[in-house]
Backbone atoms as SQL, in Angstrom:
CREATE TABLE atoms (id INTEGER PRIMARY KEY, chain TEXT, resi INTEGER, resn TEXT, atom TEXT, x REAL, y REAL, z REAL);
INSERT INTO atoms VALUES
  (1, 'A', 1, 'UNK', 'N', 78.502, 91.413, 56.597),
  (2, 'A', 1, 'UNK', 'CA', 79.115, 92.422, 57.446),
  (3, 'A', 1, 'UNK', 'C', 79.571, 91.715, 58.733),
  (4, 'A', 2, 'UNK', 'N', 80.721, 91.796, 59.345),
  (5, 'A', 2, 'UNK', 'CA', 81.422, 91.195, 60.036),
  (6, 'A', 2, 'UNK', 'C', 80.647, 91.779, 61.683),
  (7, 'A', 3, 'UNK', 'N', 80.739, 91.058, 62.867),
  (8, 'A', 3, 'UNK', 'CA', 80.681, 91.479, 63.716),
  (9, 'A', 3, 'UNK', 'C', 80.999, 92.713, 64.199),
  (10, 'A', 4, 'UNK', 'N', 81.828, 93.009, 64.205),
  (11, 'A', 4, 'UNK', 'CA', 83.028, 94.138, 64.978),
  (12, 'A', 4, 'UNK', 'C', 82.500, 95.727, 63.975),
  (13, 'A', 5, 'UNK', 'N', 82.307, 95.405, 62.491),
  (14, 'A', 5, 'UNK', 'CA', 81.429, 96.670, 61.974),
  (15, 'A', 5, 'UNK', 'C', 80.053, 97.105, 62.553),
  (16, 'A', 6, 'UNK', 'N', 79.080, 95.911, 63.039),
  (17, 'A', 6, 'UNK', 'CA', 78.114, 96.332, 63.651),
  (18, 'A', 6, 'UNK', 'C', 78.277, 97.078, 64.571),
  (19, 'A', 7, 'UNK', 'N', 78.982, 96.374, 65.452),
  (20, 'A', 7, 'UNK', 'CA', 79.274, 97.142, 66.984),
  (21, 'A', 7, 'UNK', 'C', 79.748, 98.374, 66.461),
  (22, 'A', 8, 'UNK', 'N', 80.517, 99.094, 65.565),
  (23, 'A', 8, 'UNK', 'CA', 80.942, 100.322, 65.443),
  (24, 'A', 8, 'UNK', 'C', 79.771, 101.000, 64.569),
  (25, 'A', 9, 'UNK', 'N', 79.380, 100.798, 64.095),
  (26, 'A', 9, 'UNK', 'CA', 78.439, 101.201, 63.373),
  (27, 'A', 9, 'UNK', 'C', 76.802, 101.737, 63.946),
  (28, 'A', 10, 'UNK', 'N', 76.655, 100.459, 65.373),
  (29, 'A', 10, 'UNK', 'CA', 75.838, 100.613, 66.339),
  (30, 'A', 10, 'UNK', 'C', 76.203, 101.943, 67.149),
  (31, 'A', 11, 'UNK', 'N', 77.232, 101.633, 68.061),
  (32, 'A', 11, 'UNK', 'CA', 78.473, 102.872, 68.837),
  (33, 'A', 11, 'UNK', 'C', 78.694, 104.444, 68.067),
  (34, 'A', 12, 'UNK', 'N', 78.410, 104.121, 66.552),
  (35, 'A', 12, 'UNK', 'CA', 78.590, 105.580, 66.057),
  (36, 'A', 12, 'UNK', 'C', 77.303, 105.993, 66.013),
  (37, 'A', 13, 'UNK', 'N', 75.852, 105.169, 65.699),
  (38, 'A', 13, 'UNK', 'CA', 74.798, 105.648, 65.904),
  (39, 'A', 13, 'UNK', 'C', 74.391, 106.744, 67.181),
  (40, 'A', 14, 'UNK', 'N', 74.534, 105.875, 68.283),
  (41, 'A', 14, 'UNK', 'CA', 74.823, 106.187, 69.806),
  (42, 'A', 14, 'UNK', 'C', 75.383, 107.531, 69.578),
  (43, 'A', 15, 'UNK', 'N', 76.599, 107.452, 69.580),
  (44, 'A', 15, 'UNK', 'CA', 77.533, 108.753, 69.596),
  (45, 'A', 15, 'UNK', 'C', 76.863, 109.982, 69.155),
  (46, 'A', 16, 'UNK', 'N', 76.190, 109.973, 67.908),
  (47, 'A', 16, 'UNK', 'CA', 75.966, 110.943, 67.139),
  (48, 'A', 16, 'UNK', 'C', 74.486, 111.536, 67.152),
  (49, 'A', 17, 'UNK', 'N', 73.555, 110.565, 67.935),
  (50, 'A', 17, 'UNK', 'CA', 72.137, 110.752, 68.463),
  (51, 'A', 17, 'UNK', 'C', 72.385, 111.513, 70.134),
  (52, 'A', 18, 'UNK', 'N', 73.307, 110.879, 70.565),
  (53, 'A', 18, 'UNK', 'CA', 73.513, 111.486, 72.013),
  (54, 'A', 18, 'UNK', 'C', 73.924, 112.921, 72.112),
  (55, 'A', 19, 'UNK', 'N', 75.326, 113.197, 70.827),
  (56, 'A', 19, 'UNK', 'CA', 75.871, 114.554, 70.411),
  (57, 'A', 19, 'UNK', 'C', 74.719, 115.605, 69.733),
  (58, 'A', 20, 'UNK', 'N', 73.831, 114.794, 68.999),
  (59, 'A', 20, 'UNK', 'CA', 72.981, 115.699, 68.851),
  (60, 'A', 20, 'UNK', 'C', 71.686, 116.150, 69.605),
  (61, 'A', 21, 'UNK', 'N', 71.482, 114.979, 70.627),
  (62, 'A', 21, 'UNK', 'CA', 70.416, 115.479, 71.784),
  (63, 'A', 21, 'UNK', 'C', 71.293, 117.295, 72.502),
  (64, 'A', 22, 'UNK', 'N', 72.808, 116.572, 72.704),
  (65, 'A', 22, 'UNK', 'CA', 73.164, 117.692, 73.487),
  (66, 'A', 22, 'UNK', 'C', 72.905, 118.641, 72.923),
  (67, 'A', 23, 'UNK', 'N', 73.674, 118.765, 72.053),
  (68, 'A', 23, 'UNK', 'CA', 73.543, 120.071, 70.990),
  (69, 'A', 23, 'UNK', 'C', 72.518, 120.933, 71.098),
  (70, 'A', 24, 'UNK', 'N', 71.160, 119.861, 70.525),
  (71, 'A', 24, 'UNK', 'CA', 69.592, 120.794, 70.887),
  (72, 'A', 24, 'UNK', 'C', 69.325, 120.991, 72.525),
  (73, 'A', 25, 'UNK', 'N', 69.621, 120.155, 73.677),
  (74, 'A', 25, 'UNK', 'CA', 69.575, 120.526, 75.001),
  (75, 'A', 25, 'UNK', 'C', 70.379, 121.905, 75.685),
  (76, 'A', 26, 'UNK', 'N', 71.304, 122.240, 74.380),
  (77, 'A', 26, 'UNK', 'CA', 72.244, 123.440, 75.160),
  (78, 'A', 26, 'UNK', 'C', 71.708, 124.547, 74.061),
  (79, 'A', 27, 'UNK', 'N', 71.566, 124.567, 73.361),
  (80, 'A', 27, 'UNK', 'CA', 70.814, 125.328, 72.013),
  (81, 'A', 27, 'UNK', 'C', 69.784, 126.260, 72.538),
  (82, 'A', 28, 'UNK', 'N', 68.581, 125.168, 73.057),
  (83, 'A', 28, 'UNK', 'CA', 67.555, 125.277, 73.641),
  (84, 'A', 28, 'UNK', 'C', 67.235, 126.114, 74.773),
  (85, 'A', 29, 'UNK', 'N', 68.165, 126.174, 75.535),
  (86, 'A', 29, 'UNK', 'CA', 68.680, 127.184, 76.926),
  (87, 'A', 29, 'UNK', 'C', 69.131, 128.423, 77.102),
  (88, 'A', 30, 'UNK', 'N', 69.783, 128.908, 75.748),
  (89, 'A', 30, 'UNK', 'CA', 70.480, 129.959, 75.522),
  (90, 'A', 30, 'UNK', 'C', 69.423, 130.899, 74.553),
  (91, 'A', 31, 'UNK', 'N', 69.713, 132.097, 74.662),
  (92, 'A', 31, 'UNK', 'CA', 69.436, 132.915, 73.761),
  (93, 'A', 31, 'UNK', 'C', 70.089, 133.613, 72.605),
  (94, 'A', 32, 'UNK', 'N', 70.263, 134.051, 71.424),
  (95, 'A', 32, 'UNK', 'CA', 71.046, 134.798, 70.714),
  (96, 'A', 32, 'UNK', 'C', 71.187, 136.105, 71.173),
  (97, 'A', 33, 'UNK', 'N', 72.487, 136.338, 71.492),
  (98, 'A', 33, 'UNK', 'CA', 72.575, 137.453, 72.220),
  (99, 'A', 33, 'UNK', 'C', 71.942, 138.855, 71.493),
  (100, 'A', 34, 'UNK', 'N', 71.502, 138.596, 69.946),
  (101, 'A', 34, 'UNK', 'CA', 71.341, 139.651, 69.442),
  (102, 'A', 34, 'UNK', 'C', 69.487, 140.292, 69.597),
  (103, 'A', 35, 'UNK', 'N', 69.165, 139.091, 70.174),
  (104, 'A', 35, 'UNK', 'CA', 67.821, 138.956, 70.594),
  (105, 'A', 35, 'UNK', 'C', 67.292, 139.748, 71.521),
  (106, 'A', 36, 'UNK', 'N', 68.424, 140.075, 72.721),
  (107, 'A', 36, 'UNK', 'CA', 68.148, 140.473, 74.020),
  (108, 'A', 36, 'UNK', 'C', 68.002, 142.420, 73.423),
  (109, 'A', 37, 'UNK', 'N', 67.262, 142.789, 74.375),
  (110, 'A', 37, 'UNK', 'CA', 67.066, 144.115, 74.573),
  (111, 'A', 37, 'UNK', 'C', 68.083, 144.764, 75.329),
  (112, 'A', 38, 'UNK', 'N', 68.663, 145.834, 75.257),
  (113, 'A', 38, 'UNK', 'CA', 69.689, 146.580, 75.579),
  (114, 'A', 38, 'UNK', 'C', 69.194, 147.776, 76.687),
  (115, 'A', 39, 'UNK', 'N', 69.618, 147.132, 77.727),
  (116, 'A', 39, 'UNK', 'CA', 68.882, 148.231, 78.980),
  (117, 'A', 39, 'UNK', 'C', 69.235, 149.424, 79.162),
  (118, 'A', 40, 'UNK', 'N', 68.767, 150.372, 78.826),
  (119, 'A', 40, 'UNK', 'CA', 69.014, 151.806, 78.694),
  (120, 'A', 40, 'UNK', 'C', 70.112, 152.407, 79.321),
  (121, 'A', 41, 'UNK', 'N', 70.383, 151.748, 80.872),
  (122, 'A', 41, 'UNK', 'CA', 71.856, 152.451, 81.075),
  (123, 'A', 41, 'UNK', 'C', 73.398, 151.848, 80.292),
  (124, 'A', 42, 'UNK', 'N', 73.178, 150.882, 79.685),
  (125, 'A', 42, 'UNK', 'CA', 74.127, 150.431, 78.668),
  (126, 'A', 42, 'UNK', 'C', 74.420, 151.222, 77.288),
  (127, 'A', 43, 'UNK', 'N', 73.163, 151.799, 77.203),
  (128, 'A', 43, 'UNK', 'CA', 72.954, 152.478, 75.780),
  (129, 'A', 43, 'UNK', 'C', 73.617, 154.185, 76.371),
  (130, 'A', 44, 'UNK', 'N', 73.644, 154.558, 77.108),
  (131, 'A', 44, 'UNK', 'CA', 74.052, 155.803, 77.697),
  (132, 'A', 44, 'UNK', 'C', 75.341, 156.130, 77.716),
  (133, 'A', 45, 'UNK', 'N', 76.123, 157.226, 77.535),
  (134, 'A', 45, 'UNK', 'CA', 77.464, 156.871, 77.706),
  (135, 'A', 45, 'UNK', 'C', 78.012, 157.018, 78.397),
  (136, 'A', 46, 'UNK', 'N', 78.760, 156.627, 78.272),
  (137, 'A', 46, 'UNK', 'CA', 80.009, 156.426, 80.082),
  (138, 'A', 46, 'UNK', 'C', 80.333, 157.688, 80.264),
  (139, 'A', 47, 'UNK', 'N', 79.912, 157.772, 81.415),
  (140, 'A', 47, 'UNK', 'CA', 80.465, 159.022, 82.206),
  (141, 'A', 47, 'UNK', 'C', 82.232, 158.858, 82.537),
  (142, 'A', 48, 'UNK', 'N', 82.975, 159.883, 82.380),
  (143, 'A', 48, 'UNK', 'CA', 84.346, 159.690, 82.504),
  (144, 'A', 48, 'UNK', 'C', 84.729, 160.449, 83.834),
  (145, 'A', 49, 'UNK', 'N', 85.168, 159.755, 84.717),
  (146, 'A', 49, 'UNK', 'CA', 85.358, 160.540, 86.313),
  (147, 'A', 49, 'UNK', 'C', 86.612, 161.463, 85.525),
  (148, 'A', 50, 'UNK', 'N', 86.984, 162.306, 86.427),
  (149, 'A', 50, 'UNK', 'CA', 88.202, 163.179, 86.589),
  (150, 'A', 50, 'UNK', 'C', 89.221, 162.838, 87.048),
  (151, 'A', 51, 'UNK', 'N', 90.437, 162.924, 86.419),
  (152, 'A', 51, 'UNK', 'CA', 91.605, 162.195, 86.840),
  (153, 'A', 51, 'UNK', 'C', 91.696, 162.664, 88.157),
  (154, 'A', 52, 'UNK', 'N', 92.237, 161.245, 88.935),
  (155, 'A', 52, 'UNK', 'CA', 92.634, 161.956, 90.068),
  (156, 'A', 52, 'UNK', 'C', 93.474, 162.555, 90.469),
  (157, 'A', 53, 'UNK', 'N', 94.720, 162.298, 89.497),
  (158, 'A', 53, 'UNK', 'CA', 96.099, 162.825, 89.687),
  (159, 'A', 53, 'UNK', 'C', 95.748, 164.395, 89.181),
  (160, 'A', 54, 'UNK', 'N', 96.440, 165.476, 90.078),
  (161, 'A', 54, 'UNK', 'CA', 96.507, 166.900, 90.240),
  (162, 'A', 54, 'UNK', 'C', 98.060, 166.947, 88.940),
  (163, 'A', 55, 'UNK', 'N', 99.050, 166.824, 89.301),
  (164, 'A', 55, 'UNK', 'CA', 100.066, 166.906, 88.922),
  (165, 'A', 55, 'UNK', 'C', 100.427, 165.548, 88.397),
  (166, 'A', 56, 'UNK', 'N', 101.333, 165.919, 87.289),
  (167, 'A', 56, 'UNK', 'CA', 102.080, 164.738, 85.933),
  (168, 'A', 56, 'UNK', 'C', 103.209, 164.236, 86.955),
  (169, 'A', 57, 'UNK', 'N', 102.920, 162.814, 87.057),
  (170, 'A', 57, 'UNK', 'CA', 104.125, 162.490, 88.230),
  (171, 'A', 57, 'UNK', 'C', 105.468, 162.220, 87.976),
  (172, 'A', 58, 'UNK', 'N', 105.898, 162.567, 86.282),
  (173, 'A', 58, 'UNK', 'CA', 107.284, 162.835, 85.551),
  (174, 'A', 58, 'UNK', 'C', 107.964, 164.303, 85.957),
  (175, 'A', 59, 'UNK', 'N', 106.785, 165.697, 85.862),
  (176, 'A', 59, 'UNK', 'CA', 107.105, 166.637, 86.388),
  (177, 'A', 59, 'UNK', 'C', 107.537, 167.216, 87.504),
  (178, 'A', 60, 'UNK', 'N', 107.146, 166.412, 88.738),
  (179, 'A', 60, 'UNK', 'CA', 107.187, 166.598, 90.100),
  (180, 'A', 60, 'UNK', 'C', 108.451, 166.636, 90.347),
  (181, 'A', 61, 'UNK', 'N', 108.284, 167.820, 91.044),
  (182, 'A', 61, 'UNK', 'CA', 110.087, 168.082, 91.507),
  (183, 'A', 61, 'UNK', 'C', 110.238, 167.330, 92.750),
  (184, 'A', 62, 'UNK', 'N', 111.326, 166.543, 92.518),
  (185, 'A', 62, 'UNK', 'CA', 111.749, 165.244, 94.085),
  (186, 'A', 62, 'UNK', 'C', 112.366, 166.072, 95.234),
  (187, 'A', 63, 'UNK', 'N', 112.010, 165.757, 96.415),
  (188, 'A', 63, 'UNK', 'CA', 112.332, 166.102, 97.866),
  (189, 'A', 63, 'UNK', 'C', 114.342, 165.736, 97.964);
């Protein structure tokens, strides 16, 4: 095996031990969102304010 394969072969080791430290270091930090508990005012439903507009502003007769 020639020089220049080691070195790549070494370099892809590297690469792919480092990519997979990250992987488990960011993995590790996070939660599955499906995990989390759903805080009761989320689960409630949206209250819908009242339009504020009185009058359809196509209808309005112009000055």
């Amino acid at each position: 095996m020639s020089r220049s394969k080691k070195v790549f072969i070494a370099l892809a080791i590297l690469f792919f031990t480092g990519l997979g430290y990250i992987s488990y270091d960011i993995s590790s930090r996070t939660t599955f969102p499906g995990a989390k508990t759903q805080p009761k005012e989320s689960i409630k439903p949206q209250l819908i304010a009242p339009d504020s507009i009185k009058q359809d502003s196509l209808n309005a007769t112009h000055r």
